[in-house]
N, C-alpha and C positions, 0 to 999 in steps of 0.2 A: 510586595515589591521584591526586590532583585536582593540578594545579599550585601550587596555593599548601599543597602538603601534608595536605587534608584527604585521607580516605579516599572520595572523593565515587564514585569506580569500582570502589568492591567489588560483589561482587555480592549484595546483601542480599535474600535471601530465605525467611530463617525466624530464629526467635531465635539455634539458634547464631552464623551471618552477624552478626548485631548485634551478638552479643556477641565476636566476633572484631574486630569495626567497634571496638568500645573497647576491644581492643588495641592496635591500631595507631592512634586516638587517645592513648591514655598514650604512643606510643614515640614518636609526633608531640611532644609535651609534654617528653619530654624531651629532643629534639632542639630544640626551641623554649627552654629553660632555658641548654643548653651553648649555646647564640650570644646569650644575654642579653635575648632576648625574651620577660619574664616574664608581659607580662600573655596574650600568646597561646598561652602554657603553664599560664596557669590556665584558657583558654576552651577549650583540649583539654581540659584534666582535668572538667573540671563536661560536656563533651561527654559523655568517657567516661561517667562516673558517672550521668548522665544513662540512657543505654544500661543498663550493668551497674552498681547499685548497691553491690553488694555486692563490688566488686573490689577487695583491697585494695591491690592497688598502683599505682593511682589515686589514692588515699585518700592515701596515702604520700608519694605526685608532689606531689600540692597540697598537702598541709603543709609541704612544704620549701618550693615558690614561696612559699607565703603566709609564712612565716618568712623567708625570703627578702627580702619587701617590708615586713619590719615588721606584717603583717595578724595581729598574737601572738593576737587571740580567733580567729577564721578558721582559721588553724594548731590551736590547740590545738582545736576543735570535731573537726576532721580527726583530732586523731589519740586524741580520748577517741573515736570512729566506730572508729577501727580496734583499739582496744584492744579495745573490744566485740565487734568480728568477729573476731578473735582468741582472745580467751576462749571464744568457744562454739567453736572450732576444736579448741583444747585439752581443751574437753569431748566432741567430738565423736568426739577423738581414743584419749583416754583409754578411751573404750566401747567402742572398735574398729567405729565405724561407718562409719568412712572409707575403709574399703579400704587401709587402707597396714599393714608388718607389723608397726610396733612403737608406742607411746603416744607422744603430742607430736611424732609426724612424718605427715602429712597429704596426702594424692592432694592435685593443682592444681585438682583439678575443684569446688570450692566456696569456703575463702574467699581464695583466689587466682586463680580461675580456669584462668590456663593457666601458671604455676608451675612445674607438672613437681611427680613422686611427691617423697616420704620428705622435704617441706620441714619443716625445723625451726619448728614453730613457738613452742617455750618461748622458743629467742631472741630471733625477733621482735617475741616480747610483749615481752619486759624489756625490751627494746632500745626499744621504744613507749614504755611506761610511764616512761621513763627521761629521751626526747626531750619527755615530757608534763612530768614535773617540773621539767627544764630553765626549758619555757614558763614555769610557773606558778612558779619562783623571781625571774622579774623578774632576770637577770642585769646587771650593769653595764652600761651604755651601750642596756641594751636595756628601757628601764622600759615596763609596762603603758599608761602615756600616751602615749609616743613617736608622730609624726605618720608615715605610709607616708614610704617609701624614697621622694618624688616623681622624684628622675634614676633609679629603676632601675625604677621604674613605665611611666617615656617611653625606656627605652631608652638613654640620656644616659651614665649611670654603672652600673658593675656593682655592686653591694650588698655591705656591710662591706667596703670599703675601707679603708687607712689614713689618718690623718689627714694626712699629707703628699701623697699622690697624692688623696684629694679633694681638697686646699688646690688644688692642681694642677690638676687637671681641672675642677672647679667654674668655675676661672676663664675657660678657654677653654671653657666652653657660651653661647652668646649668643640672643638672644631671639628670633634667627630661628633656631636651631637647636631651642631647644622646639616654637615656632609650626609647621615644619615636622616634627617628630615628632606632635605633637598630632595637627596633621589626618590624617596616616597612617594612624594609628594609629584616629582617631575610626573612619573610613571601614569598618576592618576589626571594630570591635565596637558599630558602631552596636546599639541591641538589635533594630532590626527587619531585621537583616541579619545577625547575628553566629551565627545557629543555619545557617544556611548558606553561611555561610564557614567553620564550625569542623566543621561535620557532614557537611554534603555533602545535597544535593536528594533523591540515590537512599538514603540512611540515613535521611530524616526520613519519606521515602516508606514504606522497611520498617516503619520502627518505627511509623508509625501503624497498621501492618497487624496490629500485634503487641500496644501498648497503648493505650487506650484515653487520646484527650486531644492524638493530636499535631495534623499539620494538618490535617486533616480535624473534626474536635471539639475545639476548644483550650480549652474550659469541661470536660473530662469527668476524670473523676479513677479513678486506677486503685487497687483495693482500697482504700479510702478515704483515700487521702495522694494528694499531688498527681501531676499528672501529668510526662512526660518533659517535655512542652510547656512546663508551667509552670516546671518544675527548668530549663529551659534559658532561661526569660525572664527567671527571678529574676537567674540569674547574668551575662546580659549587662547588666541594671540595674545589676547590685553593679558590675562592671568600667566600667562607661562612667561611673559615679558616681565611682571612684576615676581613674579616668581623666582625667577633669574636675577633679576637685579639684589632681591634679597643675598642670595646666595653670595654675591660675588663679593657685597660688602662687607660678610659677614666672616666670611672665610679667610680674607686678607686683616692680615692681625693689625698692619697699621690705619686701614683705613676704618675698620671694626673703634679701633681704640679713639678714634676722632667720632667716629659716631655715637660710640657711648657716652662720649664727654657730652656732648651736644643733648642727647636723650635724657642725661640725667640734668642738664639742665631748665630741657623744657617740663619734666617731668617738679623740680621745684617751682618753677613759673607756675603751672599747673596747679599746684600744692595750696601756695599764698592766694587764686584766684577762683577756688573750686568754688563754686556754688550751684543751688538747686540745674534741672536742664528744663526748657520750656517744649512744650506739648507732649510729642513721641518720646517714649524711651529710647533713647539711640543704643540701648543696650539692650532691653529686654523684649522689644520689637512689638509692644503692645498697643492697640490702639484705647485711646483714655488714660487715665492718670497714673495709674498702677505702674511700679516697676519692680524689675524681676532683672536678674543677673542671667537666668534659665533663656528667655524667649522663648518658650515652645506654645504652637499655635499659631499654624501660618496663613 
């Protein structure tokens, strides 16, 4: 890969290439997660996904980040996506059209891509379906209105912390410390720069060769949904949006000071309510029971 980790030196030339290209984007993303760089572990994942749509553990990547940062609609869109890919997996399974020997376990060659045989996937669903219901009960400290993680957006603090170590840490981040994270950070997801810091020149080159819409035709759209171009413009918008917004609250000292009140509050909520999480580690981005603060393995 490229020095800043993208895959920018693979040698892309035909779709499998690209679709191996968003694998080692996802395993970029999860090594971007375990050292607390969440917003350039959602610009792999929307890379990846970009490339191979239908991977789902990509899918999977980015609903942890995005849960991660507070992004609760974001997250759960990700993982009603994989629930769906999923399901037909399970049907596809049940028919024995997958090539594997037994029902509910599935060759890697579709909706994992490269998985490996006889993956379980009745667990994966529950285990989805499960991390979906989570979302959608609005657990303590984590209400549907809650504002993004802004320190774990910049890098500053690592997400769901307790309320003693952010009391803590909160206090020693100072306003050149944002200011300095901010622009870093702008630089690397600017949107007219972010599809080739996260892709790489020689991936954007393939993939145009492959679907219609990249650089070459950034108006053309493949099979009538948008194109990679566009899926990759939307998501440096979304990121440099949430990006910015960090920035602005963080750096104004009163509206900073109402935000931290509120964080360490839900960060006690948090505190009195913690208990086990059901299926996926929404942290260690593992599929099965294990969890891991790292995530690596994408």
């Amino acid at each position: 890969g490229s020095p800043d980790g993208s895959p920018d030196d693979v040698g892309c030339v035909g779709a499998a290439s690209v679709c191996f290209a968003a694998l080692c984007l996802c395993n970029s993303a999860a090594a971007a997660q375990g050292a607390g760089n969440l917003l350039d572990a959602l610009a792999y994942c929307g890379a990846a996904l970009a490339l191979n749509p239908a991977r789902g553990k990509s899918m999977l990547r980015r609903a942890q980040v995005s849960r991660a940062l507070r992004l609760r609609s974001d997250a759960a869109d990700d993982y009603r996506a994989l629930v769906r890919l999923l399901e037909g997996a399970s049907v596809r399974g049940a028919e024995g059209n997958d090539g594997s020997d037994s029902p509910g376990a599935v060759s890697g060659n579709g909706w994992l891509s490269d998985a490996g045989a006889g993956v379980d996937v009745e667990s994966h669903l529950a285990a989805a379906k499960a991390a979906l219901r989570e979302l959608e009960r609005a657990p303590a400290g984590n209400r549907s209105d809650d504002p993004p993680d802004h320190y774990a957006t910049l890098g500053l603090l690592p997400p769901d912390v307790g309320v003693t170590e952010r009391a803590n840490r909160t206090r020693r981040v100072q306003r050149t410390d944002v200011r300095r994270a901010y622009r870093a950070l702008a630089l690397r997801h600017h949107p007219d720069k972010s599809a080739t810091t996260f892709l790489g020149s020689n991936i954007l080159r393939a993939a145009s060769g492959i679907w219609p819409g990249s650089d070459s035709n950034p108006g053309a759209t493949n099979a009538g949904g948008p194109s990679p171009h566009d899926v990759l413009r939307a998501d440096a918008d979304r990121i440099f949006k949430l990006l910015g917004e960090a920035n602005a609250r963080l750096s104004d000292p009163t509206a900073r000071a109402a935000y931290d009140a509120d964080e360490l509050a839900r960060a006690a909520e948090r505190d009195r309510t913690r208990r086990g999480g059901s299926g996926f580690d929404s942290r260690g981005g593992h599929w099965g029971g294990s969890r891991s603060t790292g995530g690596r393995g994408g």
